[in-house]
C-alpha positions in Angstrom: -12.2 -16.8 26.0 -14.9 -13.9 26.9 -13.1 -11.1 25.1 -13.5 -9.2 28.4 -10.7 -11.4 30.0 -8.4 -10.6 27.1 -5.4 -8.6 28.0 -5.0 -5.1 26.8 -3.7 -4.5 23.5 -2.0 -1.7 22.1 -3.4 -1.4 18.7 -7.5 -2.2 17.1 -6.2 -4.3 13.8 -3.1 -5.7 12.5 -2.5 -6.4 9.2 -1.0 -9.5 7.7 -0.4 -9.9 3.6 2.3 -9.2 0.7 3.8 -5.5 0.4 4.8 -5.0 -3.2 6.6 -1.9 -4.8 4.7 0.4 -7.3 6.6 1.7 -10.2 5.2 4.6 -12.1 6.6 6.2 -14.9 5.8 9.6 -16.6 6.6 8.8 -20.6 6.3 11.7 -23.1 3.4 10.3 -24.9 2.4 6.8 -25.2 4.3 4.5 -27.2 3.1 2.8 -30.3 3.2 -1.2 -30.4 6.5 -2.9 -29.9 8.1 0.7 -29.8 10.5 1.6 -26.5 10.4 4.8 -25.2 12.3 6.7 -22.6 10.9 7.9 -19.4 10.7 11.4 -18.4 10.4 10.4 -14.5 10.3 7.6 -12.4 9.0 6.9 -9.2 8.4 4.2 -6.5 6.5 3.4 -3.8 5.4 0.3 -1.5 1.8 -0.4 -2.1 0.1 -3.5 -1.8 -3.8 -4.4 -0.9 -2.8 -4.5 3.1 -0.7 -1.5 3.2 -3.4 0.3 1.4 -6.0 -1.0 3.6 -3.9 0.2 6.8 -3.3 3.2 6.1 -6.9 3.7 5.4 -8.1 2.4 9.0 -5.2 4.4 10.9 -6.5 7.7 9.3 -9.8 6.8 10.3 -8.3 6.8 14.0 -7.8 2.9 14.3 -4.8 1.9 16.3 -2.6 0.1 13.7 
């Protein structure tokens, strides 16, 4: 198919992979070996190498 004939899309890429959730954790200092500490904060966020990657193109004006 010439890619001339192909219908209109709405959107430049589309992204297809694993989303994951990033923890991070704010500790008071770090913990020696094979000790537990408690946090100070937690926090989470999806992340992932195809999120990442989208959000990068759609700032850069791509259609995602």
């Amino acid at each position: 198919m010439d890619p001339g004939d192909m219908p209109f899309s709405p959107v430049d890429v589309v992204g297809f992979g694993p989303v994951t959730w990033d923890s991070f954790l704010t500790l008071p200092r770090l913990p020696l070996a094979n000790e537990r500490i408690r946090a100070i904060r937690a926090h989470g966020s999806a992340g992932g190498v195809i999120p990442l990657a989208m959000i990068g193109l759609h700032r850069w004006g791509l259609r995602c």
